[in-house]
N, C-alpha and C positions, 0 to 999 in steps of 0.2 A: 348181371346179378352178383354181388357180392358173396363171396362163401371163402371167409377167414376162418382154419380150421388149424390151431393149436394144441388140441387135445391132447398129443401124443407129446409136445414139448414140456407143457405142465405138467403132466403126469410125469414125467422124468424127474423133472425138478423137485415136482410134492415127494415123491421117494427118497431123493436124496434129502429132502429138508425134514422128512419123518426118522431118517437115520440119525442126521444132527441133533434132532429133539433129544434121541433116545440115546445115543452116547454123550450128550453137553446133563443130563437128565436135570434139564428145568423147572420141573418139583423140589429136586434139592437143593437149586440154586437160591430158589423164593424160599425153602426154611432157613439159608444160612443167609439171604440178604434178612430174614426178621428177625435172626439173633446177632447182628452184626448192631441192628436198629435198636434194638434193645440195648445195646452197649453203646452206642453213638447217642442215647438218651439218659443215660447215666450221667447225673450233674457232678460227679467228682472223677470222670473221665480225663477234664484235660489238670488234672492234677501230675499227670506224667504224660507229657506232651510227646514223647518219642510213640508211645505206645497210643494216644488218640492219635496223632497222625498213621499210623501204621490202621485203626480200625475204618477210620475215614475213608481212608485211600482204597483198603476191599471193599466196605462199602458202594462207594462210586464205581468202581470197575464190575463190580457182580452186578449193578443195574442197568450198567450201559452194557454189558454182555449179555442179560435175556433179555433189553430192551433191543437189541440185536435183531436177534430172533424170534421176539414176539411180532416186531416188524414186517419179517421177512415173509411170516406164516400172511401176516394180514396182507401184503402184498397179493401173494398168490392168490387168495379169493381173491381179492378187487381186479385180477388180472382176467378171472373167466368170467366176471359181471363185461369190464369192457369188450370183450369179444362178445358173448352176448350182444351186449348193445349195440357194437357194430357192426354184426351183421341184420341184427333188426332193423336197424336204421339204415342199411345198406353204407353207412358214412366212411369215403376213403380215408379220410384225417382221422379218424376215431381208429381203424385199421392199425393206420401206419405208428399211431399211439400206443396202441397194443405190442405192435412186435418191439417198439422201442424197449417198451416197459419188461419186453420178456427178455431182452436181451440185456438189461441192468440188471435185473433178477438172477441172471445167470450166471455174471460175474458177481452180485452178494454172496449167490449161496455156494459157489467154490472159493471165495473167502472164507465162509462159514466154515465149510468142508475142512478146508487145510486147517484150522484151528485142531480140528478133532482130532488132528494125526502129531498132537503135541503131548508126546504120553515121555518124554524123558524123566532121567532124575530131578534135575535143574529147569526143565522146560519151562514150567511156570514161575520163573522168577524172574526181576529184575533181570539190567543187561550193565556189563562193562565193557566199552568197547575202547582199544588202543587201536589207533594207527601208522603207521613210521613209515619213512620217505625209505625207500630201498638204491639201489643202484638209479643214476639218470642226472645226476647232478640237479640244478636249479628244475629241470621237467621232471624231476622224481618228486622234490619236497615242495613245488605247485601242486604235482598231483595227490599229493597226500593232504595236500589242502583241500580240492577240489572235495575227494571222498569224504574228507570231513561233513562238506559242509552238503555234500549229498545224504548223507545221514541224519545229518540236523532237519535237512528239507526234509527227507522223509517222518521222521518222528513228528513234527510240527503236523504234517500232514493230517496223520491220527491224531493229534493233539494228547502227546506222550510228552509228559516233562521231560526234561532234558539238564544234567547240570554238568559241564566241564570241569573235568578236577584236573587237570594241568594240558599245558600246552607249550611244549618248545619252539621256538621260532627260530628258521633258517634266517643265516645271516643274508643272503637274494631275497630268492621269491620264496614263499610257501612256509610250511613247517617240516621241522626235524621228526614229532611226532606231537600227537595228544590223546587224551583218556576224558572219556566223557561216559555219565550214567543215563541210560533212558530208564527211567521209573516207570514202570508199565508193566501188568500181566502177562507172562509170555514174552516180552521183550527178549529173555534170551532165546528160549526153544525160537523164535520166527529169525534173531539175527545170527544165531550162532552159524546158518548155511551161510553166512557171510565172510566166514574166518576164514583165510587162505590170501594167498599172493596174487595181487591186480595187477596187471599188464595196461598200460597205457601209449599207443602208438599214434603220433601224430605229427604234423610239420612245429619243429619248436620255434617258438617265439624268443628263445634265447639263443638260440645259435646260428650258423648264416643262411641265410635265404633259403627257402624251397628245401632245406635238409631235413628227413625224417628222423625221429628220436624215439626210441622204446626205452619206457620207465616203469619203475617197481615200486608198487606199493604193498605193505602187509598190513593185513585187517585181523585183530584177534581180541575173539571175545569170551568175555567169563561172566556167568553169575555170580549177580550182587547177595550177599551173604552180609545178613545183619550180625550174625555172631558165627566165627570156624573157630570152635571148641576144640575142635579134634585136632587140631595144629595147635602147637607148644612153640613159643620163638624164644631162645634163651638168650639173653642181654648178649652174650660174649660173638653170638653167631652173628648180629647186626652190628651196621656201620651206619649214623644218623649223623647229615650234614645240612646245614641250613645255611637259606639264601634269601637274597631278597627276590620276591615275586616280577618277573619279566613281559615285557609288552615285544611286539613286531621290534625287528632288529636287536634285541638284545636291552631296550629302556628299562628300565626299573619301573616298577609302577607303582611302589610304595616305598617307605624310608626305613622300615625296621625287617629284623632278619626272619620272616615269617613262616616262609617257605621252607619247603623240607622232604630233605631227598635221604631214604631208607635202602642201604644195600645190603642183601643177603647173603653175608661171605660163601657159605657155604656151595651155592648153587650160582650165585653170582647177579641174583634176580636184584632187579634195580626199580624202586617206586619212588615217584617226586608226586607232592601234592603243594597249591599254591590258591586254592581257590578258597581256604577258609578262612578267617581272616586273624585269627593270633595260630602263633606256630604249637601250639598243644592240640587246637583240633589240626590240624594240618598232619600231626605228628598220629593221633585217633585215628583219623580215618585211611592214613598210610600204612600204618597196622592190619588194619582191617581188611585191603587189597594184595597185604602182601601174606595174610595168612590164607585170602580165598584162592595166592596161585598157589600157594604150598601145599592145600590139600587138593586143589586140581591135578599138580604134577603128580602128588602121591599116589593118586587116583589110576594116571595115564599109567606110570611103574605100574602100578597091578595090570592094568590092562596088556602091559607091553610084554608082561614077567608071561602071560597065561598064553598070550599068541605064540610066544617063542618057544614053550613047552608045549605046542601044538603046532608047531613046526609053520605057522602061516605069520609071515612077518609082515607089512603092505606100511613101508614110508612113504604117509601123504602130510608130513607137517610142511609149509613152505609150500607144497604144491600151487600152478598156477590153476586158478579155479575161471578168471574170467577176464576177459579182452574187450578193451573201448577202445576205437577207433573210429579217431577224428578228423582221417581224410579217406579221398573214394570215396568206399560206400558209405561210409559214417552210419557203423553197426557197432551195438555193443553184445557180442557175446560170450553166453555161461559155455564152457569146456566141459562142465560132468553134466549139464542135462540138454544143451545144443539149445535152449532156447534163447532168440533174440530179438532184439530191439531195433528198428531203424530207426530212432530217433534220441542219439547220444545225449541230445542238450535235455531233455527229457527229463533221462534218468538223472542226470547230474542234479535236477529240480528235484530229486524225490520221488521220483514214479518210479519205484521198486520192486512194486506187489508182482509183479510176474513174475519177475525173476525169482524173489523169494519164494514165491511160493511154487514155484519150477522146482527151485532147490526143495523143498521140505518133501513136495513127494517125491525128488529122484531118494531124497534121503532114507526115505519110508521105504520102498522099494528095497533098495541095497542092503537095508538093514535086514528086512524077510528072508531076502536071497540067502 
């Protein structure tokens, strides 16, 4: 006789998914998706196109986050009709469809979960994400390709716009660096547990036979910031050089000088953008990157001025946060929360979400402590 008894699993899960209800509060998502709709119904909307793309874009994300969650709730009924059913029917296929179903359910709603632990300044915004090939020669700026284009797999994944605003190219393999935006809610609070130095060890395909190679890549990320106000860049402090836009090996990809590379004498901060197509927005939204790191560092200074007047100092910029390794065991592991992955080729495809979200609550965590 059949006697499938999940009760104690769902009941776990409806608790936590009653939690998410009540911190995501889905009432006030449904008043601000109807005044969002009210504004996205305004016939002299797209009269300023910056700002209907900008109501658009919440719009569609506030629907697809309580349609989320309103999923997830109808799930869990439909989960204790099928146990129901399948012990009425005594049916083993109907069973083993149930535990299926509770175990996709489980990984939903600790997706859900980790959302709720995105309470930063910046957490809800846009992402900008650089990468740069570190120490490792030709295995360093392959590998900073590789993560590149593990990021891009991931975003696609979710189906998070994505747009590269510049890309160096190593004269071998790989790239020097590049800077790319995920357009996305959250984008940064979920990628920022990503900023830190990647460790790549593997047999290289660049140097002789059967030799291991460890390479360095750095991942660093900032919110995207449509206006940083509060940074002033005075003409005398910048250095503006323009170039033509570059393809693999160093090609030009276009004939006019469009491209545009912004230095910050004073700190030394260096911004190229190449991806717009006349060099005045190139020159706009170089601006625009290089004011959102100049109130970030402003930011870290306070941070760093209040530690050190509290006597606790804790350099972790550059720290190594996480190791892929592409021979033996072919494991890729996170360093601050010990979780891993047996399956490198995997993650390289975009399968992220563990570890992300490994990261967000060791990060949660740490912060309480």
């Amino acid at each position: 006789m059949l006697e499938l008894d999940l009760s104690a699993d769902i009941q776990a899960l409806r608790t936590t998914f009653d939690n998410i209800r009540e911190v995501v509060d889905v009432d006030a998502q449904r008043a601000e998706i109807a005044k969002l709709e009210e504004q996205a119904a305004d016939p002299d909307l797209w009269s300023d196109q910056e700002n209907a793309q900008k109501v658009t874009s919440q719009l569609s994300h506030r629907k697809a986050a309580v349609k989320k969650i309103e999923e997830a709730g109808q799930r869990l009924d439909d989960l204790e009709v099928m146990v129901d059913l399948a012990n009425e029917m005594e049916d083993e296929d109907a069973a083993a469809e149930a535990r299926a179903e509770l175990a996709a359910l489980e990984k939903t709603i600790a997706d859900l979960e980790v959302q709720t632990l995105l309470d930063g300044e910046y957490d809800e915004r846009a992402a900008v994400v650089t990468i740069r090939s570190g120490a490792g020669g030709d295995d360093a700026t392959d590998f900073a390709e590789m993560l590149m284009r593990m990021y891009l797999r991931w975003a696609e994944r979710h189906d998070y716009p994505v747009k590269v605003l510049d890309t160096s190219y190593a004269e071998g393999a790989g790239i020097k660096s590049a800077t790319f935006e995920v357009n996305a809610p959250y984008a940064y609070g979920v990628l920022s547990v990503e900023a830190g130095t990647h460790r790549l060890a593997r047999i290289s395909p660049f140097g002789s036979a059967d030799k291991r190679q460890t390479s360095f890549a750095a991942v660093e990320v900032i919110p995207l910031m449509e206006e940083a106000q509060e940074v002033t860049i005075p003409e005398t402090d910048i250095r503006v050089d323009v170039f033509r836009s570059s393809g693999p090996g160093g090609q030009s990809v276009n004939t006019t000088d469009s491209a545009v590379r912004i230095t910050h004498l004073p700190t030394g901060i260096v911004i190229s953008m190449q991806n717009e197509k006349s060099q005045i927005q190139n020159r706009a939204a170089a601006m625009r990157l290089l004011q959102t790191r100049l109130l970030l560092l402003q930011k870290e200074e306070e941070a760093a001025k209040k530690k050190e007047l509290a006597g606790n100092i804790t350099a972790s910029w550059g720290d190594q946060i996480r190791s892929y390794f592409l021979y033996g065991q072919q494991l890729v592991k996170d360093l601050r929360t010990g979780f891993e992955m047996s399956q490198p080729d995997h993650v390289f495809d975009g399968d992220l979400d563990g570890l992300i979200n490994a990261g967000i609550r060791w990060r949660k965590r740490s912060d309480e402590d």
